[in-house]
C-alpha positions as CSV (number, residue, x, y, z in Angstrom):
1,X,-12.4,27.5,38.2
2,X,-15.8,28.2,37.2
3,X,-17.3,30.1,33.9
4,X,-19.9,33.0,33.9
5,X,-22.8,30.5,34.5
6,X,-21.0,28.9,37.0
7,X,-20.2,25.8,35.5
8,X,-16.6,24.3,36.4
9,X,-14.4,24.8,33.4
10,X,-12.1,21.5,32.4
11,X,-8.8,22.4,32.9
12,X,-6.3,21.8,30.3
13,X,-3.8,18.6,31.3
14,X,-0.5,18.9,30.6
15,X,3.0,17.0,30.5
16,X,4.2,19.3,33.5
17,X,0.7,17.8,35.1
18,X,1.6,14.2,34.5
19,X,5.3,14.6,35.5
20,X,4.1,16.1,38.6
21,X,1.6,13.2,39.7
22,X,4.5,10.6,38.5
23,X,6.8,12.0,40.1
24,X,9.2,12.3,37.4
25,X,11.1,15.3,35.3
26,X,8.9,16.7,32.0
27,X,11.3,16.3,29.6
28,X,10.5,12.6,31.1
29,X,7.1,12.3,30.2
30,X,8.0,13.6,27.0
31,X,10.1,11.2,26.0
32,X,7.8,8.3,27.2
33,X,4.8,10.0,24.9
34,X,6.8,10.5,22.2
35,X,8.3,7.1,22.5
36,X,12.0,7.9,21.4
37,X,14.4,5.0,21.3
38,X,17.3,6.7,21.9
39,X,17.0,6.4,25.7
40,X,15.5,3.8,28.7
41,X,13.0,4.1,31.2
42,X,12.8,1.8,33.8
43,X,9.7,-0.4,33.6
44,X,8.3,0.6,36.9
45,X,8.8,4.5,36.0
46,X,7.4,4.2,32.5
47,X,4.2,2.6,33.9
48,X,4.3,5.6,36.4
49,X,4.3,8.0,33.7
50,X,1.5,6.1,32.1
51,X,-0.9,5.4,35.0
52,X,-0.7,9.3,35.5
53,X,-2.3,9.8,31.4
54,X,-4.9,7.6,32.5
55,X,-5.6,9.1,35.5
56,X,-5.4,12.6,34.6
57,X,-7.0,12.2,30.9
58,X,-3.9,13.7,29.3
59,X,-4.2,13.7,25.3
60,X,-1.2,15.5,23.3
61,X,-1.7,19.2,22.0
62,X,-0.8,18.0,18.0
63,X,-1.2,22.2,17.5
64,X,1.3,22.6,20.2
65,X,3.7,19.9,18.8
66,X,3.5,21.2,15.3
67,X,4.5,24.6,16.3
68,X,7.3,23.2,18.2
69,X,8.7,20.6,15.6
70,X,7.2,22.0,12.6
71,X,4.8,20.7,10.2
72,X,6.8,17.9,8.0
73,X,8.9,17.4,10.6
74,X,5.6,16.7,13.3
75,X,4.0,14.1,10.0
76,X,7.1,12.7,9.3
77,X,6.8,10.0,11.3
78,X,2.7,9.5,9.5
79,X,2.2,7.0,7.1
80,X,-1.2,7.2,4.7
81,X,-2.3,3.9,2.7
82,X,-4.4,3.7,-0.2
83,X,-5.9,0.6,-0.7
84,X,-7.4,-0.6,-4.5
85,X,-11.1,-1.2,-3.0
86,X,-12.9,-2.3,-0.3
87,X,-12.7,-6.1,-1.1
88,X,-9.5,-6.1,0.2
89,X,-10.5,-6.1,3.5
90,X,-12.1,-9.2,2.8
91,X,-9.0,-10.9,1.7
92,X,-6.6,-12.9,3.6
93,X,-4.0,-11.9,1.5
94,X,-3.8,-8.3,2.3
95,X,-5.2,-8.2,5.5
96,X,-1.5,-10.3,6.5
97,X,0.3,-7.3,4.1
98,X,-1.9,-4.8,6.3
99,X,-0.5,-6.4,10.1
100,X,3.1,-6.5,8.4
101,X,2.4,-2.2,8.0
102,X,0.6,-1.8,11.6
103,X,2.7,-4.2,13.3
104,X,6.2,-2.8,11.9
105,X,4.9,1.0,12.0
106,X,4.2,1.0,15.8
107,X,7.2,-0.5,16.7
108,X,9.4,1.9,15.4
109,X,6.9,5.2,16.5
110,X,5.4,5.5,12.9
111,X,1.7,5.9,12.9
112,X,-1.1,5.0,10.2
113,X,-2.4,8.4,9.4
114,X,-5.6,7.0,7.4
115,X,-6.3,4.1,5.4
116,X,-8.4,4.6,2.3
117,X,-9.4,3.9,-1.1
118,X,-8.0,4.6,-4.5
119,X,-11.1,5.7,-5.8
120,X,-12.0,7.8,-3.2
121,X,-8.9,10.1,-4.1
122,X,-10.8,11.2,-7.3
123,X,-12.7,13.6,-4.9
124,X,-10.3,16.8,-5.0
125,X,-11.0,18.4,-1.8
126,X,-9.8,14.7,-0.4
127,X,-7.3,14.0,-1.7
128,X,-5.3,18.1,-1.3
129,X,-6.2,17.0,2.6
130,X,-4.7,13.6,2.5
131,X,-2.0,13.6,-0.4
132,X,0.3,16.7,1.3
133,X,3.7,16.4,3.1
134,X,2.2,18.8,5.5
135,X,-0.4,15.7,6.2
136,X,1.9,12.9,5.9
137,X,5.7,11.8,5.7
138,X,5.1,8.8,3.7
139,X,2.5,7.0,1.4
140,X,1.8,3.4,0.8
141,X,-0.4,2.7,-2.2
142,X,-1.5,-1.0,-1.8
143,X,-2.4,-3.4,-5.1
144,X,-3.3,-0.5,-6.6
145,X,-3.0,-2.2,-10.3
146,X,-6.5,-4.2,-9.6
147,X,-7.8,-0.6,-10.3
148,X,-5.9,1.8,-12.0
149,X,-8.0,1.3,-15.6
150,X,-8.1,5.6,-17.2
151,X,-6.6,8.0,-17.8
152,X,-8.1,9.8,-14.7
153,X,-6.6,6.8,-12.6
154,X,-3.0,7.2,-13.9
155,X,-3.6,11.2,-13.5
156,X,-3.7,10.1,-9.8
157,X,-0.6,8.6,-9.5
158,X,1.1,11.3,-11.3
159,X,-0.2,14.3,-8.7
160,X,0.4,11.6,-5.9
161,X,3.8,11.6,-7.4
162,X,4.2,15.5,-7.4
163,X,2.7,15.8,-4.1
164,X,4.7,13.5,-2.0
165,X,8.7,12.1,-2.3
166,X,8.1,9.0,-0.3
167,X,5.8,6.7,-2.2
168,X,6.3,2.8,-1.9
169,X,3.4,0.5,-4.0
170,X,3.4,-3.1,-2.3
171,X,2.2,-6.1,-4.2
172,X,2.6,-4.3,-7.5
173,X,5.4,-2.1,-9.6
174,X,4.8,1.3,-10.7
175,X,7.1,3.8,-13.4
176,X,9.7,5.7,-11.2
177,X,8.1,4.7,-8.2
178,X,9.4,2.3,-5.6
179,X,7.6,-1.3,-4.7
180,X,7.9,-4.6,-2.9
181,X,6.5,-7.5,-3.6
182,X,6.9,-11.0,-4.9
183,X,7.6,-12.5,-8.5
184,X,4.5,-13.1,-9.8
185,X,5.8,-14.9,-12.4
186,X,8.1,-16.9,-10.5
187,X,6.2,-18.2,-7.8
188,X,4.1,-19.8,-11.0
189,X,6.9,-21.7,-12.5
190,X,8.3,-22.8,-9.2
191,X,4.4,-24.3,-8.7
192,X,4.9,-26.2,-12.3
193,X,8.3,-27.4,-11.6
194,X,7.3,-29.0,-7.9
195,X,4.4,-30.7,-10.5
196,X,6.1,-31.9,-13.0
197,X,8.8,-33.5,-9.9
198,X,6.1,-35.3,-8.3
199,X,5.0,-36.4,-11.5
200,X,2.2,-34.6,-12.7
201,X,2.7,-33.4,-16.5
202,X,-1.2,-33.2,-17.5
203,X,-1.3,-29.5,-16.1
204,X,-3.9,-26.5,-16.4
205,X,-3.8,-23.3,-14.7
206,X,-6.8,-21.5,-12.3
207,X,-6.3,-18.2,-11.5
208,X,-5.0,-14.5,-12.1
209,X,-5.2,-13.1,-15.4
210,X,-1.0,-11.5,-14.6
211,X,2.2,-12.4,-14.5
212,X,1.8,-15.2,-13.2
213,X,0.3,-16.9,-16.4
214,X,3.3,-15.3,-18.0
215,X,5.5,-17.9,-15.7
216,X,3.1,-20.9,-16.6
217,X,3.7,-20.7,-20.1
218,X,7.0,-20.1,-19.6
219,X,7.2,-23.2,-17.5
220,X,5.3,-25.4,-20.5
221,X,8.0,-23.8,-23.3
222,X,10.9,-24.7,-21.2
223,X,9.6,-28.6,-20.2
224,X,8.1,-28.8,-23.3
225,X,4.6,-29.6,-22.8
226,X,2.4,-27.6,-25.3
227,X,-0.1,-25.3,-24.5
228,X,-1.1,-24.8,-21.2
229,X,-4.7,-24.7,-20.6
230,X,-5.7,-21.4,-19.1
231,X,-8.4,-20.5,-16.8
232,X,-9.4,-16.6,-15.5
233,X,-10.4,-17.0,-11.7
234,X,-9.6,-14.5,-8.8
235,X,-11.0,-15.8,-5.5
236,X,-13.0,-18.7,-4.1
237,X,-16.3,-17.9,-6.2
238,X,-14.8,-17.6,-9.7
239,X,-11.9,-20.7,-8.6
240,X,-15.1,-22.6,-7.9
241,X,-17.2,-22.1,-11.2
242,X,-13.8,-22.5,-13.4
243,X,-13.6,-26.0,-12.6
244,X,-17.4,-26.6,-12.4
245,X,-17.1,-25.6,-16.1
246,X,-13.8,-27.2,-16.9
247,X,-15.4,-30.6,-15.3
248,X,-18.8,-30.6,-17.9
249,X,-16.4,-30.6,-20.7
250,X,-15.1,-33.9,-19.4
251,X,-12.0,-33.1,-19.4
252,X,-10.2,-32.4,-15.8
253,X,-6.3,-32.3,-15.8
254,X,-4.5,-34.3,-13.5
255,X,-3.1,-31.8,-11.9
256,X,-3.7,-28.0,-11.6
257,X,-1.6,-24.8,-10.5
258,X,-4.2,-22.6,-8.7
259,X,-3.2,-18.5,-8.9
260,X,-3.9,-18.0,-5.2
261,X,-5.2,-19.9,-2.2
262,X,-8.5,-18.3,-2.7
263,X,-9.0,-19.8,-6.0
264,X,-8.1,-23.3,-4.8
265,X,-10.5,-23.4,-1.8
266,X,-13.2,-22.7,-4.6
267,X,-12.0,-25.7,-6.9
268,X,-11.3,-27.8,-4.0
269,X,-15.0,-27.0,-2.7
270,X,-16.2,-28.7,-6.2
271,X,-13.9,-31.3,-6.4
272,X,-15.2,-32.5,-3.1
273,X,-19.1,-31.9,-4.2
274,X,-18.4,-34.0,-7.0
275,X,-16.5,-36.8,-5.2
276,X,-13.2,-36.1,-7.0
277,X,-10.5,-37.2,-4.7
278,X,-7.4,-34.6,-3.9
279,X,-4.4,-35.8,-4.8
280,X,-5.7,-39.4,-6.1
281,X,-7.6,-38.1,-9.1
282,X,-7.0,-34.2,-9.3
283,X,-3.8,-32.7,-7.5
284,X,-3.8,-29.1,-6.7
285,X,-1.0,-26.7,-6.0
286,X,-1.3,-22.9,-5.2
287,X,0.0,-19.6,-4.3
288,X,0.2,-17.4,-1.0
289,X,0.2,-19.6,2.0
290,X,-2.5,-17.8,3.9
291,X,-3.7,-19.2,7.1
292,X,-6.2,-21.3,6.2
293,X,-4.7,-23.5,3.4
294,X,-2.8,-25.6,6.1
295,X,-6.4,-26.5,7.4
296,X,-8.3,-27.2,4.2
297,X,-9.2,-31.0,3.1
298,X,-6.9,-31.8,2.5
299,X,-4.2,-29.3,3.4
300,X,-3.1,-27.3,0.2
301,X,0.6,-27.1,-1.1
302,X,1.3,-23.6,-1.9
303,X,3.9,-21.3,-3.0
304,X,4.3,-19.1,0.6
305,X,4.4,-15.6,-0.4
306,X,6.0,-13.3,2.3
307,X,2.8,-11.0,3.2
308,X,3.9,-9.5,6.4
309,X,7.5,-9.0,5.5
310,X,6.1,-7.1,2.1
311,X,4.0,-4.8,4.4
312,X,7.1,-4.5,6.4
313,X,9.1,-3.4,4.3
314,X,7.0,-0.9,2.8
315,X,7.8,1.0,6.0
316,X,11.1,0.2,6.3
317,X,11.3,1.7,3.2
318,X,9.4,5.0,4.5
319,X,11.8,5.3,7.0
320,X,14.9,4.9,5.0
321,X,13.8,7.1,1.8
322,X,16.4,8.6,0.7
323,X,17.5,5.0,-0.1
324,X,14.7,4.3,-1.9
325,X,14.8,6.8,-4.6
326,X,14.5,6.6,-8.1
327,X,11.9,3.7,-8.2
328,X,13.9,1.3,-6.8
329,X,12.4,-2.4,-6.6
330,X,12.8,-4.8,-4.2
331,X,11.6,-8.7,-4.6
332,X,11.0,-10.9,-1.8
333,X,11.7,-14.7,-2.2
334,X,8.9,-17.3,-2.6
335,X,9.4,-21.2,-1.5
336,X,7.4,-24.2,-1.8
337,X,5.1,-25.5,1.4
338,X,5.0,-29.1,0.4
339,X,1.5,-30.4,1.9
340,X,-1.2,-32.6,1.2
341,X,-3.3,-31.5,-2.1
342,X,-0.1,-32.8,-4.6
């Protein structure tokens, strides 16, 4: 076919097109595309049906498939998440909370609508396209506490609340919303007690100005050690100058809790500037477990916190809302990796 100017028109592909060249029924194709798992394809005719989109450059009419399923039902199966800023992209620690969302997503046909930032939600005409059951079946909302600080922030998550029914926060705990993530304030004490059983009692604590200073102190009340020294630090930079500062005073504990792996790379980078040997003279304990703490000098002992599986089950929880109602919480477990630092 050719237009008015006698240029070739492309030519719409279609499922009936790709069913044809696969040799294989359309209701066949459609099931592959839309990836139900409620029946099999044989290997061989599934890459059939596939070789044929590539060939033929077939994309999915969304109009079509919204007319036919309708709207909430066709984004039902869409997941948004809002991340707290930018940074976290450049943490280990969410970027494993992130795979756990992709990973479990795609392999039950969900699909990651859009990943943004909480702040950018303050522009209106944003966030009515995003935050709308029209747009999406389910939201994810991401450490969102490192930035919800006004009254214009909480306004947010009250119109995100009104807007949408299926609303999970990971890594944090929101009023009459739902959330997974781990006890803050328990992985803390757990890194005191596996301390004080090696036999470190001269402790301080690097890290997270949260909960998990909450568990330290409840740690030094119940073993009856004083008053814990307490240091704000948040990631490798601030871990680093904490102990820098702690060490002029001339007075380094034996032993420190670090609030995340982050932190304790940065005080392990100073210790080892200033010749302080890890565990001889300073032993160090953390919390996360990311990748790279088993191959630091030496390799750190840390509270592993279950990243993917909080991700995870953020969707899981999507998928299943109408179990999830009501702000229901869910905690996943943190264990000591014993290691090298302590």
């Amino acid at each position: 076919m050719q237009s008015k100017k006698g240029a070739p028109v492309e030519k719409n592909v279609t499922q009936n097109d790709v069913a044809k060249m696969a040799g294989v029924t359309r209701s066949m194709v459609s099931y592959v595309i839309n990836g139900n798992s409620d029946r099999s394809v044989a290997p061989e005719t599934r890459q059939r049906i596939l070789d044929a989109i590539e060939t033929l450059g077939y994309r999915p009419n969304k109009a079509a498939q919204a007319l036919q399923q309708g709207d909430v039902a066709f984004v039902s199966h869409k997941i948004g998440v809002v991340l707290s800023s930018a940074e976290v992209f450049r943490r280990p620690y969410y970027t494993e909370i992130l795979e756990g969302i992709h990973l479990t997503a795609h392999e039950h046909n969900y699909h990651v609508s859009f990943i943004r930032f909480f702040d950018e939600l303050k522009d209106p005409v944003l966030f009515n396209e995003l935050i709308h059951e029209e747009e999406i079946g389910g939201l994810i909302l991401v450490a969102s506490d490192l930035c919800i600080k006004t009254s214009e922030d909480i306004k947010i998550i009250e119109r995100i609340k009104e807007r949408l029914e299926k609303v999970i926060c990971v890594d944090w705990k929101c009023d009459d919303l739902s959330s997974v993530f781990f006890d803050r304030r328990n992985a803390a004490y757990k890194a005191g007690e596996y301390l004080l059983s090696r036999g470190y009692s001269d402790i301080a604590y690097i890290g997270h100005e949260d909960d998990r200073i909450q568990g330290v102190k409840q740690f030094f009340f119940d073993k009856g050690l004083g008053e814990p020294l307490l240091l704000p630090a948040m990631n490798m930079e601030t871990g680093y100058y904490a102990v820098r500062q702690q060490a002029a005073t001339g007075a380094l504990p034996r032993a420190i809790i670090c609030g995340s792996d982050e932190v304790a790379i940065g005080i392990l980078r100073f210790l080892n500037e200033a010749d302080i040997a890890v565990p001889q003279e300073v032993a160090l304990i953390s919390i996360d477990n990311i990748e790279m703490a088993e191959y630091t000098n030496p390799p750190l002992t840390t509270i592993d916190v279950p990243k993917r599986d909080m991700g995870a089950k953020a969707v899981e929880m999507i998928m299943q809302g109408d179990l999830f109602s009501g702000g229901m919480t869910i905690t996943l477990p943190a264990t000591v990796i014993p290691r090298k630092s302590c």
